[in-house]
C-alpha positions as CSV (number, residue, x, y, z in Angstrom):
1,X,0.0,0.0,0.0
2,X,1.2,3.5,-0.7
3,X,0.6,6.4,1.5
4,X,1.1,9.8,-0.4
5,X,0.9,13.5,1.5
6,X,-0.1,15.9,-0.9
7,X,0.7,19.9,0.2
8,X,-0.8,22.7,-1.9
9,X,-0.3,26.2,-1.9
10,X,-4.2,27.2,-2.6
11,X,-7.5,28.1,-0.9
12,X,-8.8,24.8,-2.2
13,X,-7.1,23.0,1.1
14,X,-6.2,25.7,3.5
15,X,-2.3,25.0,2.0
16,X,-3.0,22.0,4.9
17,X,-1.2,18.8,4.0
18,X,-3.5,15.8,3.0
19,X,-3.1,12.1,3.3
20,X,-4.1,9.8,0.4
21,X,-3.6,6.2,0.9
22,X,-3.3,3.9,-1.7
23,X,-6.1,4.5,-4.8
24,X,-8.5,5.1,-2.7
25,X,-7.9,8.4,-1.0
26,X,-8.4,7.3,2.5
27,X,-7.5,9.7,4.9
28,X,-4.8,8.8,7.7
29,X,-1.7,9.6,9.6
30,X,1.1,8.6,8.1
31,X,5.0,7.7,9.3
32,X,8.6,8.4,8.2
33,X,10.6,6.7,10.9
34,X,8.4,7.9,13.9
35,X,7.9,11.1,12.1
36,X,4.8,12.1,10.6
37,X,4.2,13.0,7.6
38,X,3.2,16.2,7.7
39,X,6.6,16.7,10.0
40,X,8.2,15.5,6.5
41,X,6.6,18.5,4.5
42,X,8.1,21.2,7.4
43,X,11.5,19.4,6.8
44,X,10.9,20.4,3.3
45,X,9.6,23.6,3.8
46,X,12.7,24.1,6.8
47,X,15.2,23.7,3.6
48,X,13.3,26.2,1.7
49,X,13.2,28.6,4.7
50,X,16.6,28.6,5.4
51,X,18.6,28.8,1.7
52,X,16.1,31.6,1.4
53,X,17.3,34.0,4.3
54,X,20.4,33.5,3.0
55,X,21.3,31.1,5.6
56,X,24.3,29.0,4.5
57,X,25.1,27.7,7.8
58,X,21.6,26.4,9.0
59,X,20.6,24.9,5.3
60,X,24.5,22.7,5.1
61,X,22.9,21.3,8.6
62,X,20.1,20.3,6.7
63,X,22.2,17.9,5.1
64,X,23.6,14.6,6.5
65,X,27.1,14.5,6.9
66,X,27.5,12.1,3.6
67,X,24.6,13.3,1.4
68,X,24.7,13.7,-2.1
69,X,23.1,16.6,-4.3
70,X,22.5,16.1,-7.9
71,X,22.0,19.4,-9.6
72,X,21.9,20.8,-13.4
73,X,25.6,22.1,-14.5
74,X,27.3,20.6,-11.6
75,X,28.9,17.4,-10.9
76,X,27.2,15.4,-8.0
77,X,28.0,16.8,-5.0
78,X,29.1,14.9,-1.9
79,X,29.4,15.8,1.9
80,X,31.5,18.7,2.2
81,X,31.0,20.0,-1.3
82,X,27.2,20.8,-0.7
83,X,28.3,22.7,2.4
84,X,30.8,24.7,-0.2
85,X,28.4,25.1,-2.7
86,X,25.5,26.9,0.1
87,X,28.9,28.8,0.8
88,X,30.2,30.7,-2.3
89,X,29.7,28.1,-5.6
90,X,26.3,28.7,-5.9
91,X,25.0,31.6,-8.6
92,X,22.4,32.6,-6.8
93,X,22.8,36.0,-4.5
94,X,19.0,36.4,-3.4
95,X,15.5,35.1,-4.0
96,X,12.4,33.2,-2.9
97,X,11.2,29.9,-3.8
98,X,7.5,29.9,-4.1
99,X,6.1,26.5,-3.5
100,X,3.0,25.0,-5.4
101,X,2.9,21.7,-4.3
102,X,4.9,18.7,-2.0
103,X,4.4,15.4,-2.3
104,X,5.4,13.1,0.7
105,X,5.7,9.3,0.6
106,X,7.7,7.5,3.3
107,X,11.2,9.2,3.7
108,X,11.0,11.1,0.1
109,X,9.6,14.4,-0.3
110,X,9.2,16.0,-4.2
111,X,8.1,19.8,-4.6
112,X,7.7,22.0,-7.5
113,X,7.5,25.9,-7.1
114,X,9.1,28.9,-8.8
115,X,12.4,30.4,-8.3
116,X,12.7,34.7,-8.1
117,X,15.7,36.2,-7.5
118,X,19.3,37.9,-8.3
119,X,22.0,35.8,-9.4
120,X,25.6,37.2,-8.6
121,X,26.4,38.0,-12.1
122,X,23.5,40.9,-10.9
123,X,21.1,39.7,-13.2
124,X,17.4,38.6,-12.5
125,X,15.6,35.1,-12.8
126,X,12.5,33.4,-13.0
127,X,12.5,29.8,-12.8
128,X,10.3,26.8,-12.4
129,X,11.8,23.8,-10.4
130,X,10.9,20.5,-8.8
131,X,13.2,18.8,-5.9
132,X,13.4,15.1,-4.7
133,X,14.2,14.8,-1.7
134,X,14.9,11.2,0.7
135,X,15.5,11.6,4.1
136,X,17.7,9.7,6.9
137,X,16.2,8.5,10.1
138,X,17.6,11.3,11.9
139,X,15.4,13.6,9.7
140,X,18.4,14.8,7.8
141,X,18.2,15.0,3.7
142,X,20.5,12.3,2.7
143,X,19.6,12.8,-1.1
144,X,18.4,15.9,-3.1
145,X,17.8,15.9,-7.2
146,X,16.7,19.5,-8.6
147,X,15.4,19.9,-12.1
148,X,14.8,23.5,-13.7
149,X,11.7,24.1,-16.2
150,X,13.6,25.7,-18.8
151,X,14.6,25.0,-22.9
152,X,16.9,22.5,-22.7
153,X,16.7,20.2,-26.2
């Protein structure tokens, strides 16, 4: 059986999260490792929080201590790298991520949203995106895959 949290940002559900289990969209609490799943979606939303303000310190201790982070333009990175990359690699200066939806199943997590903001070449973007997340059983993100909506082939 499957168990799938669905979170939207609209009036439809009060941007609450809501359970569906299986096909037939039974309603019930669901667990990631003694966490709920709706404490999987404010993991989510923490990391989204925190490379937002800017943060570079509190979103690398998002990260478990041998993660890996799969991102467009970059090799995989591993560990210490990610915490380099929040540092200085990264091209992004400033911006929000507007979230539209997070999906929660077990220890993953996917979300899709837009990207606003200054890149440190000064110039401006708007981007859509979608992350995959898995979590560790100490609630850290042991895997992260981000994909841009842009022209690409």
């Amino acid at each position: 059986m499957s168990i799938v949290t669905r979170w939207r940002a609209d009036a439809r559900n009060g941007n609450t999260p809501t359970t569906l289990v299986g096909l037939g969209h039974g309603y019930v609490l669901g667990h990631c490792y003694g966490k709920t799943m709706a404490s999987v979606t404010e993991l989510v939303k923490r990391y989204y929080t925190t490379v937002d303000a800017g943060d570079a310190d509190a979103t690398s201790a998002l990260f478990s201590a041998d993660a890996s982070y799969d991102r467009p333009g970059y090799p995989t990175l591993v560990g210490q790298q990610i915490a380099d990359f929040y540092h200085g690699e990264r091209v992004i200066e400033s911006g929000s991520h507007s979230l539209q939806e997070i999906l929660v199943e077990g220890d993953r997590a996917s979300s899709r949203g837009v990207f606003n903001g200054h890149l440190k070449d000064g110039s401006e973007t708007s981007v859509g995106f979608a992350d995959f997340f898995l979590f560790d059983t100490d609630g850290l993100i042991a895997e992260r895959t981000t994909y841009f909506y842009q022209p690409a082939v």
